[in-house]
C-alpha positions as a Python dict, from the first residue, in 0.01 Angstrom:
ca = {
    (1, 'X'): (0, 0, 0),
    (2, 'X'): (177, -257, -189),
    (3, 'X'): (-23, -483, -357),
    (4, 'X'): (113, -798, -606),
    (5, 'X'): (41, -1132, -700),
    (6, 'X'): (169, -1444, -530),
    (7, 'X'): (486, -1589, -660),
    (8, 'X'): (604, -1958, -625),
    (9, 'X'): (858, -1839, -364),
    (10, 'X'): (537, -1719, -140),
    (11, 'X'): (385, -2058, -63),
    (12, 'X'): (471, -2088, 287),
    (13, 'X'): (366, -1767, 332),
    (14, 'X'): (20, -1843, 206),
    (15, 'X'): (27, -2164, 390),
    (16, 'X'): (105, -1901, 715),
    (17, 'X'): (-163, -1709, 614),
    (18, 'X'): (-461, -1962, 531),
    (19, 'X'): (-331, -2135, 919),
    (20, 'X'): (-406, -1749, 1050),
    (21, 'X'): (-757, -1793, 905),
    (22, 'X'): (-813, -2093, 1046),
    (23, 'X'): (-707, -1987, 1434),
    (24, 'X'): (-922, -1664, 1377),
    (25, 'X'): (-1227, -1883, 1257),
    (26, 'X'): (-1131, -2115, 1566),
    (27, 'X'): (-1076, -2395, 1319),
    (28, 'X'): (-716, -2453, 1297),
    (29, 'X'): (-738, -2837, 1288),
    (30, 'X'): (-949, -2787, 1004),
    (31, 'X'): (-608, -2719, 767),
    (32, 'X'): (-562, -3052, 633),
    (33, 'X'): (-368, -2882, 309),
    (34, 'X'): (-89, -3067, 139),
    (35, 'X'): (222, -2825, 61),
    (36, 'X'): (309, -3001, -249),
    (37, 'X'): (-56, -3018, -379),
    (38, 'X'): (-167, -2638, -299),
    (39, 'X'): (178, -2568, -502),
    (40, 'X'): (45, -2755, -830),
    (41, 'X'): (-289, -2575, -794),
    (42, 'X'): (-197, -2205, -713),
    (43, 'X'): (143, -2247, -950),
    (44, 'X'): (96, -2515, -1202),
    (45, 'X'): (13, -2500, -1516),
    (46, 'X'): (-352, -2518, -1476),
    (47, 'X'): (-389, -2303, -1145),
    (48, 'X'): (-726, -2333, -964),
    (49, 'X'): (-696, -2026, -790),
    (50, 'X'): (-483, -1730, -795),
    (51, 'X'): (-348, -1488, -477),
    (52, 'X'): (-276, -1137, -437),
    (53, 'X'): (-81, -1058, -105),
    (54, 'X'): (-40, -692, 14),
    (55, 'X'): (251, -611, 153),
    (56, 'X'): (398, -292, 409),
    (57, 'X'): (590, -70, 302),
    (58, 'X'): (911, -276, 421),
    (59, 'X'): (797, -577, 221),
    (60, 'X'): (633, -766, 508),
    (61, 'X'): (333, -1003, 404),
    (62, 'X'): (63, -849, 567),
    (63, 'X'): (-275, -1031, 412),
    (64, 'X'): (-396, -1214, 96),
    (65, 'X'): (-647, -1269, -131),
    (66, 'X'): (-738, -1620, -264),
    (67, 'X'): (-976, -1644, -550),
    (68, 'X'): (-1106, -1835, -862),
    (69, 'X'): (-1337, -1749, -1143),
    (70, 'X'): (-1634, -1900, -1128),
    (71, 'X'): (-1937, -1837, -1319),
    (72, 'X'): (-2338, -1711, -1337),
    (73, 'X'): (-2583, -1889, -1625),
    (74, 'X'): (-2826, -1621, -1530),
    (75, 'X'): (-2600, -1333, -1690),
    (76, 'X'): (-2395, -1612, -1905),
    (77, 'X'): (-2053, -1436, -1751),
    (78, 'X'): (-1772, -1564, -1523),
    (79, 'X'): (-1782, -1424, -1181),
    (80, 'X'): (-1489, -1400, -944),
    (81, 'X'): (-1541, -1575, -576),
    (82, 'X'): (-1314, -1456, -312),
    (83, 'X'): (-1255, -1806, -117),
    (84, 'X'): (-1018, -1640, 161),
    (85, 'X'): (-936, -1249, 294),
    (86, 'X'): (-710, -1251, 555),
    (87, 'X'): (-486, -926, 692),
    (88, 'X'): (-296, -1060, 961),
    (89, 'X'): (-410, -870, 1357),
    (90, 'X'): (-139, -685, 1355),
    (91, 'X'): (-190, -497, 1041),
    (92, 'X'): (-587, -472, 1073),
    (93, 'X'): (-739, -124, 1029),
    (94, 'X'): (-474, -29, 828),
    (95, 'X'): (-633, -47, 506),
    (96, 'X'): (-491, -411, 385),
    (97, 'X'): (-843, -579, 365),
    (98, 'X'): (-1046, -262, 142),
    (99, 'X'): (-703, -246, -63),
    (100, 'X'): (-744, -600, -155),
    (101, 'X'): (-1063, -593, -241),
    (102, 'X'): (-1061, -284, -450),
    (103, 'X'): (-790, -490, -645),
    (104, 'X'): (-1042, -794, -677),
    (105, 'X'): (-1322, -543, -781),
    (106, 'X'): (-1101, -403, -1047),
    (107, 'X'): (-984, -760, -1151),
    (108, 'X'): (-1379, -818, -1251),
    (109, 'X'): (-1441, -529, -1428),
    (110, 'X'): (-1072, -543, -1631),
    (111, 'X'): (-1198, -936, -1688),
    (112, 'X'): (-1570, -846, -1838),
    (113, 'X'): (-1682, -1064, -1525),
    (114, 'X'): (-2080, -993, -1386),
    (115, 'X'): (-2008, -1056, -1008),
    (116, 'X'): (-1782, -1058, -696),
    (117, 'X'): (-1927, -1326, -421),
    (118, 'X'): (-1778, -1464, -118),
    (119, 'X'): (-1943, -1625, 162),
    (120, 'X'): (-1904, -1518, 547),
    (121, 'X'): (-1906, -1708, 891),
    (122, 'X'): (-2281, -1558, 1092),
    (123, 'X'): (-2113, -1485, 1380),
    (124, 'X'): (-1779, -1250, 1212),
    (125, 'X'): (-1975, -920, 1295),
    (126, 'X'): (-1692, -696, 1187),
    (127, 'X'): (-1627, -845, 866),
    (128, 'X'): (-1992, -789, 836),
    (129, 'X'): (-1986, -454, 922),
    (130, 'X'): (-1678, -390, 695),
    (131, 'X'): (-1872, -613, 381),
    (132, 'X'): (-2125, -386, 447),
    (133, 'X'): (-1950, -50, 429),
    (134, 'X'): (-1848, -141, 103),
    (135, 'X'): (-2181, -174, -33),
    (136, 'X'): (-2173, -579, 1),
    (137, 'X'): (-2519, -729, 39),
    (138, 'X'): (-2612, -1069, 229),
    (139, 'X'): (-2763, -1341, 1),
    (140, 'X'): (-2988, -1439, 291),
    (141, 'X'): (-3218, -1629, 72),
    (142, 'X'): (-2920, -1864, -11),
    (143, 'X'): (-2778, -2163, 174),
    (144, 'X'): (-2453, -2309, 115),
    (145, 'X'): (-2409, -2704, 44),
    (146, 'X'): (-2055, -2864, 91),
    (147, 'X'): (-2018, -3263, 42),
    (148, 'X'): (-1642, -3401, 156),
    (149, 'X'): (-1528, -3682, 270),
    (150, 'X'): (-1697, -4016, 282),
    (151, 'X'): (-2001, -3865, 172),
    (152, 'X'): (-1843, -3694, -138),
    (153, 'X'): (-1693, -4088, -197),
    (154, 'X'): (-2086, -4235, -190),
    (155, 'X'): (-2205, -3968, -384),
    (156, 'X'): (-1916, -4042, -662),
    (157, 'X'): (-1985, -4390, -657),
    (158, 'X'): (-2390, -4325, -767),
    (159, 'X'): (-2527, -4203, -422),
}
């Protein structure tokens, strides 16, 4: 199973991919991405994330990967945080989504990082299931916080 990281020539495939994840987590109005700006940050020459697709056999882009290092003051290492897996229906079950991350399990250990986190939706059973079978356990004690928009604008300005 063909696995490789995203090339500049891939972007619109990523861009086909991250919509995918969208209509699966019945969200796809929620893509508000600009083309030219998810370029500079995957590509440029300070990326903010990187991408590993997996491919068939014939070359066909059958899921990716999108992730970025972040890091953990309790073990004073980097960490890698999987923001998106996506294997598109078609190919499901056929190994794409372990394959990947395998790859982003070996990426942390090849890197010296201490952990591999990524956050869920409650209701995706069978990616739970699957997390699970892999030995991935829920952080139940933790919530997640997000401020965008107008409220991340008041809170730059000093609240």
């Amino acid at each position: 199973m063909p696995l490789r990281s995203a090339r500049e020539t891939d972007l619109d495939a990523i861009i086909a991919l991250i919509r995918g994840l969208a209509e699966y987590e019945h969200e796809p109005e929620a893509v508000q991405l600009d083309r030219e700006e998810l370029h500079q940050h995957l590509f440029g020459p300070a990326p903010a994330a990187e991408v590993i697709l997996a491919e068939t056999d014939d070359g066909e882009v059958a899921g990716f990967a999108l992730y970025f290092q972040n890091f953990s003051t309790w073990t004073g290492k980097p960490g890698l945080y999987l923001e998106d897996l996506f294997v598109r229906p078609e190919f499901r079950r056929h190994g794409f989504g372990k394959a990947l991350l395998v790859e982003l399990a070996r990426t942390c250990f090849e890197r010296g990082y201490s952990r591999f986190e990524w956050s869920v939706l409650d209701w995706n059973e069978p990616a739970i299931a699957f997390y699970r079978s892999l030995g991935a356990v829920a952080m139940d004690e933790w919530t997640v916080y997000r401020v965008t928009g107008e409220a991340l604008r008041r809170l730059a300005a000093g609240g």
